[in-house]
N, C-alpha and C positions, 0 to 999 in steps of 0.2 A: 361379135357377141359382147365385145366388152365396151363399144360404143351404144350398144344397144340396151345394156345392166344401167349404166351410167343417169340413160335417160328416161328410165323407169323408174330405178332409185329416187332420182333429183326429182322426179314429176310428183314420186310422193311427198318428198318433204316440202316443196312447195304449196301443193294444192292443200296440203292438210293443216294448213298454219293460218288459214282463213277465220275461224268461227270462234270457239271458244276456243281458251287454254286447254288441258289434257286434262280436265274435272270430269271422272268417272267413263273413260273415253273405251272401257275393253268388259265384256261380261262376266270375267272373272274378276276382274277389281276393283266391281262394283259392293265385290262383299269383303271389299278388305281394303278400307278405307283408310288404315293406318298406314299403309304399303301403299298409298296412291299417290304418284307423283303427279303432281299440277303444273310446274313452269319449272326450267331450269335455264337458267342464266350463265353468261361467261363475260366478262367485259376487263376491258385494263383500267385499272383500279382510278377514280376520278374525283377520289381526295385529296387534298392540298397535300405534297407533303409523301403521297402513297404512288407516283408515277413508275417507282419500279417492281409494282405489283399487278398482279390479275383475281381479281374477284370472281370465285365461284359459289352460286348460289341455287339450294334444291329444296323445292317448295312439296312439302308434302300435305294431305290432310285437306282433303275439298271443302270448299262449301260450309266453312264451320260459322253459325251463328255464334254471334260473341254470349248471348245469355245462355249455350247450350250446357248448362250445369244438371246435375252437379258434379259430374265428374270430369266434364270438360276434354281437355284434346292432348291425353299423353300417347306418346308412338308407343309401339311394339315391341317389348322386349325382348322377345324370338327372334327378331328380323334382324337383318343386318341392311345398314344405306350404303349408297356406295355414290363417291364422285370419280370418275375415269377419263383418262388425259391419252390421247395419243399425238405422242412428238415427233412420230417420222413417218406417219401417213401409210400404215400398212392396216388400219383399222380394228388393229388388236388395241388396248391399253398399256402400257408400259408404264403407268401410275395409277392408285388407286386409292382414295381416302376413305376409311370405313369406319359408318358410325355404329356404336352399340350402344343401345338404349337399358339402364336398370331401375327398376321403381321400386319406392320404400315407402313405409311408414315407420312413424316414429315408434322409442319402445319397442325394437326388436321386432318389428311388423305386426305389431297390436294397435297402433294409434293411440293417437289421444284419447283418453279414460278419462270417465267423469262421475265423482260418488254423486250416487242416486240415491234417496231414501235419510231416515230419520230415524231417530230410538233404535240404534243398534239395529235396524234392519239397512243398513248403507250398504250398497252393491259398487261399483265399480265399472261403469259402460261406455263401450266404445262409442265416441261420434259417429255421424252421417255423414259429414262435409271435411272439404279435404280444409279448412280453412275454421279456425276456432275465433277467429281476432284481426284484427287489421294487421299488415304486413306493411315492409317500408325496406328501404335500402339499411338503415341502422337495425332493424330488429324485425327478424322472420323466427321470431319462436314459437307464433298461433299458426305455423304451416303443420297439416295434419297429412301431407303425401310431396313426398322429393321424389325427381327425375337426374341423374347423373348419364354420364355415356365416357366410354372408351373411342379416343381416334387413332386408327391407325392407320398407317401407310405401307401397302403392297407394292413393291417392283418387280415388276414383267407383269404377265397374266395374272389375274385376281387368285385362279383356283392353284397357282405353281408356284406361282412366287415369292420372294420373302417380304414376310411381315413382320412391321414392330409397330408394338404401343408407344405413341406420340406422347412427350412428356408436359404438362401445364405446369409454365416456367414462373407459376404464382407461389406454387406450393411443389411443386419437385417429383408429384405424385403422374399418375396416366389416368386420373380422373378429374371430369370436367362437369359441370351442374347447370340445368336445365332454369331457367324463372317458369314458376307459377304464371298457366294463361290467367288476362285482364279479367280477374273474376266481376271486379266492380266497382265504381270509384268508393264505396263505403269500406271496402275492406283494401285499395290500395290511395284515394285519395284522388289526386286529378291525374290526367295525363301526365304530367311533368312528374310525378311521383313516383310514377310504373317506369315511367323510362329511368329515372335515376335510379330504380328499383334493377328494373332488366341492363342497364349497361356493366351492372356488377357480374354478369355471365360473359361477359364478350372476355377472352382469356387471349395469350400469347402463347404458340407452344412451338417448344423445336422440333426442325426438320434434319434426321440423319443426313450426314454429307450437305450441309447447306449451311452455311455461313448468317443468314437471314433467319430470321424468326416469322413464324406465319401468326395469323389470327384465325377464331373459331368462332363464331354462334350459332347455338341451336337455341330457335324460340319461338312464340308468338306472334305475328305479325300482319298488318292489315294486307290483306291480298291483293299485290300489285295489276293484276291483269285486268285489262274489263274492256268489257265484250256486249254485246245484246246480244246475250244466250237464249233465250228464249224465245224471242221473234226469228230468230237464224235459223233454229232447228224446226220451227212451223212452217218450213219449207222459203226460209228467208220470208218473213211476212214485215216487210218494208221492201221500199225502193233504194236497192244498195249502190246511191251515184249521188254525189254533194249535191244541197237543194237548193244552197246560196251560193252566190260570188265565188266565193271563199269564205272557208269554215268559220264561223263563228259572224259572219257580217250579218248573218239576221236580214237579210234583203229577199231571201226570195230567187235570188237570180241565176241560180244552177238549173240544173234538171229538170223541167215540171213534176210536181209529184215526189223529186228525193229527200231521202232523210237531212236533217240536218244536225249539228255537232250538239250532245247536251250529256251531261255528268246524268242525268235521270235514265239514259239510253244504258248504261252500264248495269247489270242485272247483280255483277258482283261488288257493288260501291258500298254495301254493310257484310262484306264477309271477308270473314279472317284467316288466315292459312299458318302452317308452320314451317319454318325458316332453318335451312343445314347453311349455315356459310361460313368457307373459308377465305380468308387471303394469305399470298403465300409469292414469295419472290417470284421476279420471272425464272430469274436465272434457276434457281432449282426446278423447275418442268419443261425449260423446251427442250433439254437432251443434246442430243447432235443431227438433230433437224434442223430447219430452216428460220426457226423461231413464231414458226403458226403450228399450233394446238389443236386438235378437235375434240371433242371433249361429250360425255353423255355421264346424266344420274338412273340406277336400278335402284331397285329394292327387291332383297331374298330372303324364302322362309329358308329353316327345314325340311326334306320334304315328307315331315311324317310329323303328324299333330292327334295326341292324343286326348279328348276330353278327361278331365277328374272327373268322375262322376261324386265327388264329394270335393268341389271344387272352393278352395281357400285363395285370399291375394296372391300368396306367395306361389303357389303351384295351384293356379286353373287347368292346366294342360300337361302333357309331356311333349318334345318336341326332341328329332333325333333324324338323321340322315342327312345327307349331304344339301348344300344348301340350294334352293333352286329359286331363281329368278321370277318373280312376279310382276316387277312393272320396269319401265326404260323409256327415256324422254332424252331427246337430243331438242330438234326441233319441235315447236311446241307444235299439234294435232294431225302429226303423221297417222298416230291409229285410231284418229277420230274421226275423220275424214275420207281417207283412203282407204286403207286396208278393208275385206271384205268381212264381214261377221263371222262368219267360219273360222277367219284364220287372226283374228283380234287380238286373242289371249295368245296365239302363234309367238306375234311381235313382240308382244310383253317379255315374251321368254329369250326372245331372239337375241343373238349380238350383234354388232356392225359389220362385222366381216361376212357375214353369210344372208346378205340384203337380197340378194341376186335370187332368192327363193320366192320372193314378193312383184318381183317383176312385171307379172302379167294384171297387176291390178294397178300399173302405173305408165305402164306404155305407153299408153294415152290417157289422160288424167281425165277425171269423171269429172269432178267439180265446175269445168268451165262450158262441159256439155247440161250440165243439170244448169247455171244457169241461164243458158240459150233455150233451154225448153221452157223456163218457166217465165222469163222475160221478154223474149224476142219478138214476140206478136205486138206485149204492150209497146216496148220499144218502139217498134213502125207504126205503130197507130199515133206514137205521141208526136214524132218527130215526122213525120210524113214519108218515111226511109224506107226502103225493101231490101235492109240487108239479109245477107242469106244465112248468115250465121252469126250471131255474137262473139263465140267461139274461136279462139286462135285456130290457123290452120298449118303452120309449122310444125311438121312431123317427119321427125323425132323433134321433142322442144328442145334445142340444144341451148336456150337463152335457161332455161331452169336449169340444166345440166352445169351451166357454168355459173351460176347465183347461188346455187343451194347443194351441188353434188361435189363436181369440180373443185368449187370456186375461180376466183379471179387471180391470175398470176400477178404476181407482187404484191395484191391487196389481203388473198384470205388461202391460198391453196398451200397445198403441206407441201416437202419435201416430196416425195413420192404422192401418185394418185390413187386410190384403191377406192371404186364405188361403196361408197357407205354413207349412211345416215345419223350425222353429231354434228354438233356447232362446230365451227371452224374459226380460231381468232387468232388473227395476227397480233403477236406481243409489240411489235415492234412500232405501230400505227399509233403515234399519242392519243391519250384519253384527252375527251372536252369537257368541260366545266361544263357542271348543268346549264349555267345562260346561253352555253353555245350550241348545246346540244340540238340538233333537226330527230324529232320522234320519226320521222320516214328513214333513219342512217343511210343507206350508201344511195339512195333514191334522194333524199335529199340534202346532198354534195355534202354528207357526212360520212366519211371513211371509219370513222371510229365505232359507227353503230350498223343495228343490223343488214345486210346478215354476217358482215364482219365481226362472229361472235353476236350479243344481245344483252342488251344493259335494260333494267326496269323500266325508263322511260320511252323505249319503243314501241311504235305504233304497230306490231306485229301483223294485226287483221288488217285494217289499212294497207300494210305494205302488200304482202302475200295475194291479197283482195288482186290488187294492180300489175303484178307481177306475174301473178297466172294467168291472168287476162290479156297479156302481152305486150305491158309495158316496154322492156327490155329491148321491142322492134323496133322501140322510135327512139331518139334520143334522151340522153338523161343528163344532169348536172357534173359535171365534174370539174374541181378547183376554178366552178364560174363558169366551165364554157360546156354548151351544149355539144356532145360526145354521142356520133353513132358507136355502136359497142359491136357492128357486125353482125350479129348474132342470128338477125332474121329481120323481116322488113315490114311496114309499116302494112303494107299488103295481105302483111298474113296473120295481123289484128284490128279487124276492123272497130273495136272501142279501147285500142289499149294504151289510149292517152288519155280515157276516160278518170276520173276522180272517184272511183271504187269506196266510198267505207259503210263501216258498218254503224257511223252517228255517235259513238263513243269514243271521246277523246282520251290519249293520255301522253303525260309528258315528262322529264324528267324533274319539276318542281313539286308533283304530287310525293314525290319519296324524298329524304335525306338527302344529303351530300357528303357523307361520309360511312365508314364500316356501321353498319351491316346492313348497308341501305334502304330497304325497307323501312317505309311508314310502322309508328308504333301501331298495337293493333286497337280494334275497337273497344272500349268496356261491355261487361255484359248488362250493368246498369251506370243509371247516373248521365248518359246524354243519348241522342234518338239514334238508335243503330237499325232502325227499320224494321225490327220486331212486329209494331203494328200493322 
């Protein structure tokens, strides 16, 4: 039984990290877009200077066009975010960072007032817009709407354990401020503006019992993931195997028929997301494990929301009862891909520990039979082939079991094994400097990236794409030398040496190289965000 959770589990988080990010991935959180996690990231910190850190980062808020004003993209202040760390592999949490979101306006939550009128008939009226004036890193007094948050940090279990408000070691306080989204360059100036604008949120705050000081940002941020979402979901309506040589040669010489690599392929290259990140010493979260983390971001209402029927900024709702889980992302499109429709909002709600409930919809993972049905014909027609199946035939997959459930002993697996569904990152595996980084990580003899953990600049769809397909039967890179890994045998994937992707490149130059990684985001005017 417990070889058999393992492989069900692992089958899901593999097969589900193929297509898009987790942008609007469950039928409940589709209506509740502020609670929608997109990507979350875990990687060892790989700015100069930052090697005894681990970067955690929780992208909320799908899909946001940079002009979508005028109110633009503040979170929830109901909700509470949550990043969760487990250090000895029993797939509870035993740390917890929680974000709490407050919104204001100025003036006591009247805003900005403006006399209206003449000859003693002058009134006094509130704006429309959250923004009266250009704004800059020296002077935000035309801001007509603030965003703050409290972080805390839970040890043991979220719902048991003890919590404290995180101090911001700028001002001595346990509150932290939000930057105004890229409304426009008229109202912040160019890109270089906003960012010296936004780097005045990124904070330092202590960690009880830690010696180190952590960093925060919540913000803004162009959305790292990209994908062809939209031809994937038309039933993959391309040919998902390289069209050239290799990627980017422009020759022609791959696949008859396959996509080839082009930033226009990515559906999300003008959208913005928003940013929870912390960094935070090793040494305060591997515990007395092994020094590998697995780690997942939720998001929880209340679970009882009352309309105002005379509904004001300050109180639009009531909200009261205990708080209950609405979204969870480890690996990125476990419930996009996998899970069956019935039980979508199931997993939202679900924790790691109790994976084994999901089972029967990963036993055998869907994904690599839907693309044998929809390919396989063209396939032998192109190549003159009668294979009989695209489809890996190794069952139970134990090469997913050990990539994505498992992991690999000494590379990504915890102290203890406990089937479950979270990034998994060895602290101990040095971070590579963006030139060195391979966007394929442990596929492409880079130990430091995914699925050892998962840094911005991996090729997610790419890897997942090749891995579920059965890469893992045939050899792979390791420090230089081609490595059978056991697992299963070339025999039991007949394309899983194949060059899998989905024609959208990405790579660790697209983002920063230092905290808070992420690319600044788009403006909502002032340069072409693809509006048109």
């Amino acid at each position: 039984m417990y070889h058999k959770l393992v492989v069900s589990v692992l089958a899901l988080s593999i097969s589900s990290i193929v297509s898009a990010s987790s942008h609007r991935e469950a039928p409940n959180i589709t209506r509740l877009p502020t609670l929608d996690s997109t990507d979350f990231y875990a990687f060892n910190s790989y700015e100069s200077g930052r090697e005894a850190y681990v970067t955690l980062i929780a992208n909320y808020i799908p899909l946001q066009d940079a002009y979508g004003g005028p109110n633009y993209f503040a979170m929830d202040p109901a909700a509470v975010y949550s990043i969760h760390i487990d250090n000895d592999g029993d797939a509870v949490e035993d740390l917890t960072f929680q974000f709490r979101f407050t919104n204001a306006l100025p003036n006591n939550n009247q805003g900005v007032m403006l006399n209206i009128g003449d000859s003693g008939q002058t009134q006094s009226v509130a704006v429309p817009l959250k923004v009266v004036g250009g704004i800059s890193a020296a002077d935000q007094s035309a801001a007509n709407f603030s965003e703050s948050y409290t972080l805390s940090l839970v040890k043991g279990q979220q719902r048991f354990g003890n919590a404290s408000k995180l101090n911001n070691l700028s001002t001595g306080q346990n509150t932290f401020h939000k930057p105004l989204d890229f409304i426009g360059t008229k109202t912040f100036g160019s890109e270089g503006e906003y960012v010296n604008y936004a780097n005045l949120f990124v904070y330092e705050f202590g960690i009880p019992g830690c010696s180190g000081a952590g960093k925060v940002f919540a913000g803004q941020r162009k959305d790292p993931f990209v994908v062809n979402l939209g031809k994937t979901f038309d039933l993959v309506n391309y040919v998902p195997v390289e069209g050239d040589s290799a990627p980017g040669a422009n020759d022609g010489g791959g696949f008859p028929g396959g996509i080839t690599q082009s930033q226009s392929n990515d559906d999300l290259r003008f959208k913005n997301v928003t940013e929870l990140a912390i960094e935070v010493p090793k040494s305060c979260i591997t515990g007395s494990g092994n020094g590998t983390i697995g780690a997942w971001t939720t998001a929880s209402l209340p679970q009882a929301r009352i309309l105002n029927p005379n509904a004001t900024f300050s109180r639009p709702e009531i909200n009261g009862g205990a708080l209950t889980q609405v979204s969870r992302l480890g690996n990125p499109l476990v419930n996009e891909l996998v899970i069956g429709l019935k039980d979508k909002d199931t997993f939202s709600a679900s924790q790691p520990r109790n994976d084994g409930q999901f089972a029967t919809y990963v036993t055998h993972p869907s994904l690599p039979e839907l693309l044998n049905i929809l390919f396989k014909d063209a396939v032998n027609a192109t190549l003159g082939t009668s294979l009989t199946t695209l489809a890996p035939t190794n069952f139970p997959r134990n090469d997913l079991v050990t990539a994505f459930l498992t992991g690999f002993p000494g590379v990504n697996q915890l102290k203890t094994v406990t089937p479950s569904e979270m990034l998994r990152l060895n602290t101990g595996i040095p971070a590579k400097p963006v030139a060195e980084q391979s966007p394929f990580g442990v596929a492409g003899d880079d130990l430091a990236g995914f699925p050892n953990g998962r840094r911005p600049g991996d090729d997610v769809v790419d890897i997942a794409l090749r891995v579920v397909m059965g890469r893992l039967c045939y050899p792979i890179p390791v420090n230089g030398e081609e490595t059978e890994l056991g697992l299963c045998e070339p025999s039991d994937a007949s394309v899983g040496n194949v060059p899998f992707t989905d024609g959208a490149p990405v790579n660790a130059t697209l983002m920063d190289d230092s905290f808070p990684y992420l690319a600044p985001p788009l403006p909502g005017s002032g340069v072409d965000t693809g509006a048109e």
